[in-house]
N, C-alpha and C positions, 0 to 999 in steps of 0.2 A: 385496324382492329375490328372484332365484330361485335358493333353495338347491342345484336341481339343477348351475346355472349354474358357479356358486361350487364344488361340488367337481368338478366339468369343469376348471376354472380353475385352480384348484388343484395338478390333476394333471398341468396342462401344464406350469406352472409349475415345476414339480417335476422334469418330464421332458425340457426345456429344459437346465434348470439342469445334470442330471447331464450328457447330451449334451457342454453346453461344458465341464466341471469336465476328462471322461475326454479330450476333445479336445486339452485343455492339457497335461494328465499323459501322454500320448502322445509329447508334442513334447519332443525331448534341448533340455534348459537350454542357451542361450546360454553361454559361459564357463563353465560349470559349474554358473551358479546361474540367467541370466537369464531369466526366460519369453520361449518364443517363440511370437508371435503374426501372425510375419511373413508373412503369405499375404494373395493375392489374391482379396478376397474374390469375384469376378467368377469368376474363371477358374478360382478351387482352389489355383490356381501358387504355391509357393513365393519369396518373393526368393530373390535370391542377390546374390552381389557384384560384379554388373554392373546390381541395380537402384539405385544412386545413395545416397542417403537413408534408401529402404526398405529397404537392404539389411541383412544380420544384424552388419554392419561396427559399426552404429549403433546404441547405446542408448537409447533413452529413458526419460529418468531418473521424470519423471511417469507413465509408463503403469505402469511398475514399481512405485512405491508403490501405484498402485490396484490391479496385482495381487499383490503381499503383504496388501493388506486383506481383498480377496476369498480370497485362497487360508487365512488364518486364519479368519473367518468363518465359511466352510462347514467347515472342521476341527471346528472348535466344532459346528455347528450337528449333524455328523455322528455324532460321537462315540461316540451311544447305539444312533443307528440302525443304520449302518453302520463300527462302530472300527475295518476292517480296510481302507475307502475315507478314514477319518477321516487314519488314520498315513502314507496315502499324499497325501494336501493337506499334512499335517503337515511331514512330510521333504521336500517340495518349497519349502513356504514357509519350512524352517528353512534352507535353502539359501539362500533370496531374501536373509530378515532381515541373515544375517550379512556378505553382500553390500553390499546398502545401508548397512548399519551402519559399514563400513569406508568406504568413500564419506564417509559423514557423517563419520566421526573423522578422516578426512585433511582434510578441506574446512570443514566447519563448516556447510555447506548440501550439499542435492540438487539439482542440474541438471537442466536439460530436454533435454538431449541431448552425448552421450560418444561421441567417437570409438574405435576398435579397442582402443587403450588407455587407455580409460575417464578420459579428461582430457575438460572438459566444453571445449564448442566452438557456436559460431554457425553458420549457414547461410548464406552469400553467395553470389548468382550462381550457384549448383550447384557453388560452393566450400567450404570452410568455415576459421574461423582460430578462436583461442583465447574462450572465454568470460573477461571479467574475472573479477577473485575477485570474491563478493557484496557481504563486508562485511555491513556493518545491514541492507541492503535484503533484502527476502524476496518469494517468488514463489509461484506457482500450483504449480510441481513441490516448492519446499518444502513446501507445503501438504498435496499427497498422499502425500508422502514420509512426515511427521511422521502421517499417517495412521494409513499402514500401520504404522512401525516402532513405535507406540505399541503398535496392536491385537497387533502377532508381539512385543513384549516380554513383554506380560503372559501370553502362551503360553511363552515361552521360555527368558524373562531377565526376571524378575520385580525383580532389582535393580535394573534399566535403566529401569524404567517411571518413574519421577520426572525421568531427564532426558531422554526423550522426551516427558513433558506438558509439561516446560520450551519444549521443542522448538517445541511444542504454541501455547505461549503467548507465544513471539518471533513465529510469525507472526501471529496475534491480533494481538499490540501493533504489529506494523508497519503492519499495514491503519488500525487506526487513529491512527495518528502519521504517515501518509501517506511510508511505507516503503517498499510493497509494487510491485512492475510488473510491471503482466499482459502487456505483449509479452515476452517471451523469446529471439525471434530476434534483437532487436537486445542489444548490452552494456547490462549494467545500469548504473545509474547513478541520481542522483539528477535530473540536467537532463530523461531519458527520463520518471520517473515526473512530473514537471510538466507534461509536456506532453503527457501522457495523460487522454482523458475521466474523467469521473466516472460511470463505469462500474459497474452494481452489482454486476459480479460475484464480487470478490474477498468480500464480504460473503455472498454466496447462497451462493458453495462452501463457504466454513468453515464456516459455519451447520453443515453438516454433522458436525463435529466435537463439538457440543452430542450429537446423538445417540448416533454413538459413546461419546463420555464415559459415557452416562447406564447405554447397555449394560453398560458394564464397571463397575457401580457406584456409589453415589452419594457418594464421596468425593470427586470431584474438581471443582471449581467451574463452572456455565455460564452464571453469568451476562452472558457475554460475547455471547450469544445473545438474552435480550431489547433487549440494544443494537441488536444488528444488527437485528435486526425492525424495530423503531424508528423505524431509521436508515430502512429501506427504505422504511417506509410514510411516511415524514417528507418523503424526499428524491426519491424516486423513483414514488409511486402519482400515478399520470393520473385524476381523479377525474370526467373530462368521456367518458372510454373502459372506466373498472372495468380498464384494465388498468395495469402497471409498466411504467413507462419503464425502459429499458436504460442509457441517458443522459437525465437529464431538458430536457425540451422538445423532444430528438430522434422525430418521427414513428416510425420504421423499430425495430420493434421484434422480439427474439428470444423468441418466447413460450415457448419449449420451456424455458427457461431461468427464466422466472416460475413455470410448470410442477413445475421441479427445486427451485425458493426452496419451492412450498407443501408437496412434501413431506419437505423437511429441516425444516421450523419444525415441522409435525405433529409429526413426532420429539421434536423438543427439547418439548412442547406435550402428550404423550401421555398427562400423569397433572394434564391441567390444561383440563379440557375446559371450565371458565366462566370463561377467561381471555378479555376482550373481545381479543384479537389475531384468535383463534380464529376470530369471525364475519367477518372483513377477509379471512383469506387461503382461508377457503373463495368467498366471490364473487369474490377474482381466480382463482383455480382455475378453477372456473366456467366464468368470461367469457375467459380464455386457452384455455379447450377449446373452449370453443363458436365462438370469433372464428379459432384456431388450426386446427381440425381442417380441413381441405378436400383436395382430390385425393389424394394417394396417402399422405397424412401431416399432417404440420407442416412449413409450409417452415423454409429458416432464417430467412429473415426478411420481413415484409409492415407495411402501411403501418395505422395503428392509426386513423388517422382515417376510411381507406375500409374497410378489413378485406382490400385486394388483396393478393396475393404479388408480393414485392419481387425474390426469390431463385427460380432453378430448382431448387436443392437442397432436398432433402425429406432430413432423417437417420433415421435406426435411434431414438435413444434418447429423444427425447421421448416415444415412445408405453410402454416402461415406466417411464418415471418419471412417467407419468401414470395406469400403474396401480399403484405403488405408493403414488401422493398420493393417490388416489379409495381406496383402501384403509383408507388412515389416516386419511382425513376423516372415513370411513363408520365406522370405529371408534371414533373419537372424536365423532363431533356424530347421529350415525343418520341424516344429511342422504341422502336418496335420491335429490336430485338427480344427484347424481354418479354411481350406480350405472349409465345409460345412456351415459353418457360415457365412463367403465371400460368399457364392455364393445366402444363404439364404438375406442377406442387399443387394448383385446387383439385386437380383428378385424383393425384396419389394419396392427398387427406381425406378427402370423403370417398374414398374407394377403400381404403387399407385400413383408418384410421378411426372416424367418425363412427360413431353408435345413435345415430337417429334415436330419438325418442326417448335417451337415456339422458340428454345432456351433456355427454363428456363422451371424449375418448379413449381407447386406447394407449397409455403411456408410451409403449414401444413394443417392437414385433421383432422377428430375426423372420428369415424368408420361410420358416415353417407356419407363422401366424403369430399373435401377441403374446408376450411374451409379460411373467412377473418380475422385473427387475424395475429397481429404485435407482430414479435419477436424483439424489438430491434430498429428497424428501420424499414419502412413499404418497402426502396428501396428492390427488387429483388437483388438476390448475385451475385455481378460484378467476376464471374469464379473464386471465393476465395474457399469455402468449397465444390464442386461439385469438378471443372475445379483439382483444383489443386490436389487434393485427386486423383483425377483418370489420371493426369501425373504421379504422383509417381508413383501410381500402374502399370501402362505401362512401368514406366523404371523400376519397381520390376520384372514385368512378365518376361521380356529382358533379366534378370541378374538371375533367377530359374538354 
């Protein structure tokens, strides 16, 4: 590897990071607590409330938990270096937590989208009507929710943390007691989750919660994490491609997302480096960069048996969660394959991606240039997939 490289990287990393942190804390809170992240990333432009959806009218209930993870995280991470940048992440996300918090004590779950007056709500037509209650069923914005308010309890509300790991681990057991449903637009229900593929992703995002946990300690259980590997490699590895099916026997695969599985498992995987799992998800890492990487990125999605693009859309966030996997792989196995690969995903974000001086990127491009298409949510990412991805890899580079 080359050292010089690696504190280059580092530095970027670093100066990325603060860029969006100051960019965030810039922006007046929604209602008092929400993050706003509501700009176009294209143009600079503000919504407002004549953009529909995007507008500040609208909350979303998932991007919000990943920015209370993020906005505790770098609190933490800050503390020593900077406590006087630290107390300002701090009071921002102590605003968020209690937010959310109240959300969850009225509801009993988090939503993936709240109208003006924070009653959760579907999207029809460019209309929208009431979200049913959840009930048992649990979702992707519980997911992130139960995230964050775990990570901003043990900052906060140390009392709280027992029933946010609770939290923690309804939606664990929903995924696996086939609970859980990843569309969101439509009411939840149990007819909906039946008639949804066998998707891996509800299993690759939590994955991520193993890490989390392990940060905060090792009192709290994950073995719910070699399951999900497990499962993945059990249910979903294409063994004729080295790469993961999204759906098994589905051609059309989202690799950025296999990408996102290796380094949540790294995580969970960090102080168990002769676990045979270990040698399985560095060669899908691998073979998802190598198969993955083409024109301006990762598209979102391409055909696993030719290696074509499927999709014009190319996003922002495979390329640092590709360098926060190739980080932890290289810290945990000294595998130097990866080390070209990393360096080829940091060229393609801050070359295609990154907007220096704005704080944020580009959402997604097609090979003519950036492009307005909504992944998800049209909010920009409150330092969750960028931000976070390139802490790790600065405390990876630390520890080489």
């Amino acid at each position: 590897m080359d050292d010089n490289w690696l504190k280059e990287a580092a530095t970027r990393y670093h100066a990325s990071n603060r860029e969006t942190l100051e960019w965030m804390l810039s922006r007046e809170p929604l209602q008092g607590a929400y993050i706003d992240t509501k700009v176009n990333a294209i143009s600079g432009q503000d919504y407002d409330s004549g953009s529909g959806f995007r507008s500040p009218d609208f909350t979303y209930g998932w991007m919000q938990g990943r920015g209370l993870e993020a906005l505790t995280t770098f609190a933490r991470h800050y503390r020593k270096s900077d406590p006087v940048f630290a107390t300002r992440l701090e009071d921002r996300a102590r605003l968020l937590f209690e937010a959310l918090s109240r959300l969850h004590r009225r509801d009993g779950h988090n939503y993936f989208l709240y109208d003006k007056d924070l009653m959760p709500i579907i999207e029809t037509n460019a209309a929208s009507k009431p979200q049913v209650p959840a009930g048992d069923i649990y979702t992707y914005s519980d997911a992130f929710a139960a995230k964050g308010l775990f990570a901003a309890s043990v900052m906060f509300a140390p009392e709280r943390t027992e029933y946010y790991v609770a939290y923690l681990n309804k939606v664990i057991s929903a995924i696996e007691d086939g609970r859980f449903q990843m569309d969101e637009s439509r009411h939840l229900s149990k007819a909906v989750i039946a008639a949804e593929p066998d998707d891996f992703g509800p299993r690759m995002i939590v994955l991520a919660v193993a890490g989390l946990l392990h940060r905060h300690g090792s009192a709290y259980p994950t073995e719910f994490a070699d399951r999900f590997i497990d499962h993945i490699f059990e249910r979903h590895f294409d063994g004729a491609t080295g790469l993961l099916f999204n759906v098994p026997g589905h051609d059309a695969r989202d690799v950025g997302h296999s990408i996102e599985f290796c380094g949540f498992a790294f995580e969970h995987l960090a102080t168990r480096k002769d676990d045979p799992r270990v040698g399985h998800i560095i060669s899908v890492l691998r073979r998802s960069l190598e198969i993955g990487l083409q024109g301006p990125g990762i598209a979102l999605s391409l055909s696993a048996k030719t290696g074509k693009v499927l999709s014009p859309q190319y996003a922002w966030w495979p390329m640092p969660e590709a360098v926060r996997a190739c980080a932890l792989g290289i810290r945990l196995t000294k595998d130097q394959s990866l080390f070209d690969l990393w360096q080829r995903a940091d060229q393609v974000f801050f070359e295609n991606y990154w907007q220096k001086g704005k704080g944020y990127a580009f959402k997604t491009r097609t090979l003519r240039g950036p492009s307005d298409f909504v992944l998800g949510a049209p909010d920009l990412d409150p330092a969750y997939h960028t931000a976070l991805s390139f802490l790790t890899a600065t405390e990876a580079i630390s520890n080489f």
